[in-house]
Every structure is written in structure tokens, then in C-alpha cells.
N, C-alpha and C positions, 0 to 999 in steps of 0.2 A: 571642057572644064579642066582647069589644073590642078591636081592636086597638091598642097606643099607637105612635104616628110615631115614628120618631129619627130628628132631626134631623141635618144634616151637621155643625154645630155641635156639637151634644150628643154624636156619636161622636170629634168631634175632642178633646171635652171627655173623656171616657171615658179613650181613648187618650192623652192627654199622664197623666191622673191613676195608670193603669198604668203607664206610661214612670217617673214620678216613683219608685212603690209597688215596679218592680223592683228597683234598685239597695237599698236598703233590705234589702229582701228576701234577695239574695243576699249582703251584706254579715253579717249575724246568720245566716245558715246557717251561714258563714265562721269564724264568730266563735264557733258554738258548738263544733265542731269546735277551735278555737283551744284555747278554754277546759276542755274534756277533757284535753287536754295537761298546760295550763297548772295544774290539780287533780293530776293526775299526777306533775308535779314539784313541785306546794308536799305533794304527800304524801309523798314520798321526803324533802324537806327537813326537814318538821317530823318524821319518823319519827328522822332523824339528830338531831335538836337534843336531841329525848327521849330521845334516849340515856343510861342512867348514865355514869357513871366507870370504868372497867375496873381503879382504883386508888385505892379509895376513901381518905379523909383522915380520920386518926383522931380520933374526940371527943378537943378540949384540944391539938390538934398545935401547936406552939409557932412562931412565927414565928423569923427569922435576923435581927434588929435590926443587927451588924454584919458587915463582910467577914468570916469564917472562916478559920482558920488553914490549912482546905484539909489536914488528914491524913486519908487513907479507909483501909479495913480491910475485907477480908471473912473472914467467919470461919464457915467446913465451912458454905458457899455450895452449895445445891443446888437446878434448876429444870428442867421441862420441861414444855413447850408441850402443853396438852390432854391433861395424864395420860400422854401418848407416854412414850417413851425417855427420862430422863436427858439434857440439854445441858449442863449444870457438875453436876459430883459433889464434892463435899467441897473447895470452893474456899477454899484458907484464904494470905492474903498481908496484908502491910502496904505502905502507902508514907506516906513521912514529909514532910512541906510543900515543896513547891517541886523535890519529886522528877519527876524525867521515868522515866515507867517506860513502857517498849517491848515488846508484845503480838506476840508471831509464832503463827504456825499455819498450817493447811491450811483451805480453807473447808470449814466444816461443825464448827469447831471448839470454838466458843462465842465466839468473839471479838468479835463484832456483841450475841450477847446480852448479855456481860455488861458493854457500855455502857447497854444500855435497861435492866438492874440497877438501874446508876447512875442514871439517867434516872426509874429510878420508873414505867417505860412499864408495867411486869411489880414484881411482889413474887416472891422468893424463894420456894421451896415449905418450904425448912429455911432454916435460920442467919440470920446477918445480916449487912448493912453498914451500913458505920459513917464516920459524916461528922462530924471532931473528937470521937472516944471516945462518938458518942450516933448509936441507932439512924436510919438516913435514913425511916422511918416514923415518928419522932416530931414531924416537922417538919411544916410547910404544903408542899402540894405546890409551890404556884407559886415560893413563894421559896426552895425547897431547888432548882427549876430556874434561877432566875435566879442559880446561883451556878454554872453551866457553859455554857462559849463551844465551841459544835459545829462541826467543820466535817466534812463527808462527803465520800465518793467523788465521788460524783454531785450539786454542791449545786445548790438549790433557790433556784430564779431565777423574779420574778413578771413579768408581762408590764409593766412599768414605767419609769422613767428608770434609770442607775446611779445616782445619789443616794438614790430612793430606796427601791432595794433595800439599799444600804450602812446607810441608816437602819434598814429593820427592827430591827436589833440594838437600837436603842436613839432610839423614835421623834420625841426629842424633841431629838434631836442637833442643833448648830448647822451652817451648810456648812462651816465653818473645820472643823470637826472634824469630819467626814465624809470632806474634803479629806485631812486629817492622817492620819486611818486607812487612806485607798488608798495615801498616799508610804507607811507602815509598809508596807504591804500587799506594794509593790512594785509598785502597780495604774496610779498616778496616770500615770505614763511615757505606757500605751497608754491610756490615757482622753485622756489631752487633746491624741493624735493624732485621737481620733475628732472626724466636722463640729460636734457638739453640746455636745461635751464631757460631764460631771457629766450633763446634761439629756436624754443619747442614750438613746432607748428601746432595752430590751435583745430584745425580741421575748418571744414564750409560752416558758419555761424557759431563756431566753439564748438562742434559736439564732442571735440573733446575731451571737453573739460565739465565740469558740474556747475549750475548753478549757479551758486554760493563763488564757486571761483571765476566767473562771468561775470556776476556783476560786481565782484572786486576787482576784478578789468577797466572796467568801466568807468570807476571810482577813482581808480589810478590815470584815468585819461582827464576827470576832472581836476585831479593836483595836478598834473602837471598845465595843462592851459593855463589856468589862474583869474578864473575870469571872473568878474566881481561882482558877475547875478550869477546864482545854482538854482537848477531845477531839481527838482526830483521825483520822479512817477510815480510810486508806488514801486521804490526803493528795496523793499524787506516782503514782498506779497507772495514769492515761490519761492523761499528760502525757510530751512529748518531754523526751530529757537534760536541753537548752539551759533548756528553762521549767526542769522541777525545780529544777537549780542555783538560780534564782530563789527557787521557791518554797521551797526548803530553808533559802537565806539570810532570809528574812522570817519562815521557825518558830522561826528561832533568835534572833530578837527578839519574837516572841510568846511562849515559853515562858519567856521572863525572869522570873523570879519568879512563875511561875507552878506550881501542883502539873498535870503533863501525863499525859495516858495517850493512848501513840501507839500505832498500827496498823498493821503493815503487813508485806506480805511483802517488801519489798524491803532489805538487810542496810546499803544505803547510808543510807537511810533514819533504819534507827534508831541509827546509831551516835551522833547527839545523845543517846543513853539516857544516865542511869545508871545504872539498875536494867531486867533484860529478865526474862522470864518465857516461855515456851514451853507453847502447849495443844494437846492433842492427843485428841481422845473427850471434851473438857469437862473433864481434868484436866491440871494443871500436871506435866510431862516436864522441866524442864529451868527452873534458876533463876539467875541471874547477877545480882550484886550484893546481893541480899537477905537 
């Protein structure tokens, strides 16, 4: 048998070339473990994007070319969630353009469904509504929603500046009127005490901010849209007196010519109504003004 030498050279040769080969090595171990992850979540993502419609848009739905006259109608309105129980039974009401009409209840009463009605989130199981005398399924979805300005309980804040979360509404908005929409808002005041002003990032869901300064966020995304139905959730339900007064005064220059439909259990609330309605097991108890 042969022996072959190695040289002190040749082992130092060796040894730097494994030195080099480890790093490598444990980097693509690293990396494939990474990339199992990383399949893992582009497969939840692309499973989401494949998702149908949950509200599909009818062959020939017609587009909204102009502002709407904004009159809705539901007529013997009936829905529930997965075949379950009944949530609206035989909802039948009108309201007529630039009507503020005020929604009270107990929760659990239909009062959240029968804005995502309006919304198109859900279709009807019976009847219909009606947006200016023509069924809200006969339209495009997208532009039967851009004719309502949302605000929620809880609004939805992106980790971003205040500008532009204020823009969402309307992305292609100028800063003058962005500006314009927080003084409506009643926002502008504690905006430009903050260091950054317009440009201060709000944090993941606002937590930077309070409250009260959230949903004047919010409120400032409804002036600037302009859209000629307002929702509003229960608007003033986690905010102190002093803010409400605030925010109360700035719904009452948002609802200006606006057809509204307010929410909420609090009676101070809705006394801007003209028209209330009372639900209670998903049927209207109780009708004032209508």
C-alpha cells in the first residue's frame, strides 16, 4: 500500500477551504428552513387572493355615472347568518334624501347587519333594498360602495402619517384638502399640537393617539370622500363627554345634506334624527317620524 504525505501546507490548504465551505453551509441550512415559512405564508396568501366574492355582481350591473339622489327603501327585508335564526324579519321602511334616520337597539339586534345590507357585504335572503327606487344588486358593487362614507366604533387606523390615513378616503386628495377635512373634522386643532404635524405617524391601529383623536380621524376621512350616504356606528360610545360634544358638533356638519343613518345607543346622540326606528329580535318595535 501507498502511502500519500500531507503536507503542512496541503492541511492548512484543506482547512482554510472547510473554513470557507462552513459558513455556506450553515447559511442554506438557514435559508431552507426560512423558505418552508416563507411557502407557508405565500400559500395562505395566494389561498386568500383565490378567493370568490362572497357577493357576487350580476351579469349587465349598471354603473352610478352620477351623485344619487341617496333615497333607500327596504322592503319585508329578511337575513340570517348560515341558515341560523332569523336577524331582520320582514324589514320594511323608507327614508327620503338628506333624511337623518337614528337606529336604537339592544346588541344583538340587527343593527350592525343591516348596514353591511346596505354595504352589499351580505345579500338579503328575501325582499329587497332600494337605492333611488332600483334594486342595490342591480348596480356594480364598487361604485354602489363608493356612494357611502363609513365611520365605525372602532375606526381603522394604518400604521402610517395622519395625512395619510386621512387620504385613504380619497387617494388622490390634495394636502389643502386633507387639511380642510381635519378643521371639518374638528381634528386639525390636535394635529398640529403634535411635533410632526399632518406627517406624525400614528402607530399599528392609532395607538398612538386617543380615542377621541381616532375617531376624529375618521370623521376627517368622511369630509373629504363626500359621499352622499354616512353611516355611522356608534360614533360617540368610547369617547368622554367633553370629546363627544366635539364630535357631535362636526356630525352636524357632516350630515349636511347628506341622506344619514345613525347608530347608537345613546339618546343624546341621536337627537340630530329626524326620523328613529327602534329594533328589537331583527323587527322594528317602535317608529318616530316615519
Amino acid at each position: 500500500m501507498q502511502w500519500q504525505i500531507l503536507t503542512l501546507g496541503d492541511l492548512l490548504l484543506v482547512m482554510g477551504y472547510l473554513t470557507q465551505l462552513y459558513s455556506p453551509l450553515k447559511t442554506m441550512s438557514k435559508r431552507m428552513t426560512d423558505i418552508q415559512s416563507w411557502l407557508a405564508s405565500a400559500e395562505r396568501a395566494f389561498s386568500l387572493l383565490d378567493e370568490g366574492q362572497d357577493v357576487p355582481e350580476r351579469p349587465g350591473a349598471r354603473p352610478i355615472p352620477h351623485r344619487p339622489a341617496a333615497a333607500l327603501a327596504f322592503r319585508e327585508v329578511s337575513f340570517a347568518y348560515l341558515d341560523r335564526f332569523p336577524v331582520l324579519r320582514d324589514l320594511s321602511f323608507e327614508i327620503e334624501p338628506h333624511t337623518r334616520l337614528g337606529i336604537a337597539g339592544l346588541t344583538g339586534s340587527g343593527k350592525t347587519t343591516l348596514v353591511s345590507l346596505l354595504l352589499r357585504f351580505y345579500d338579503p335572503d328575501s325582499g329587497q333594498l332600494l337605492l333611488d327606487g332600483r334594486d342595490l344588486r342591480d348596480y356594480k358593487l364598487a361604485d354602489l360602495r363608493n356612494q357611502y362614507a363609513l365611520v365605525l366604533q372602532e375606526p381603522v387606523l394604518f400604521s402610517a402619517s395622519i395625512a395619510e390615513n386621512i387620504a385613504y378616503a380619497r387617494p388622490d386628495a390634495s394636502y389643502e384638502q386633507i387639511v380642510a377635512a381635519a378643521e371639518a373634522a374638528s381634528a386639525r386643532e390636535f394635529v398640529t399640537r403634535l411635533p410632526d404635524g399632518f406627517d406624525t405617524q400614528v402607530g399599528e391601529r392609532g395607538m398612538r393617539l386617543s380615542g377621541g383623536e381616532r375617531q376624529r380621524l375618521a370623521l376627517a376621512r368622511a369630509f373629504l370622500k363626500d359621499a352622499p350616504i354616512l353611516i355611522l356606528d356608534e360614533p360617540t360610545s368610547s369617547v368622554d363627554p367633553r370629546t363627544e360634544a366635539m364630535i357631535i358638533e362636526a356630525l352636524e356638519r357632516l350630515m349636511r345634506d347628506r341622506t344619514t343613518i345613525l347608530i347608537s345607543h345613546r339618546e343624546s346622540t341621536l337627537e340630530p334624527c329626524d326620523v328613529r326606528i327602534q329594533l328589537e329580535g331583527g323587527e322594528i318595535v317602535a317608529r318616530a317620524g316615519i
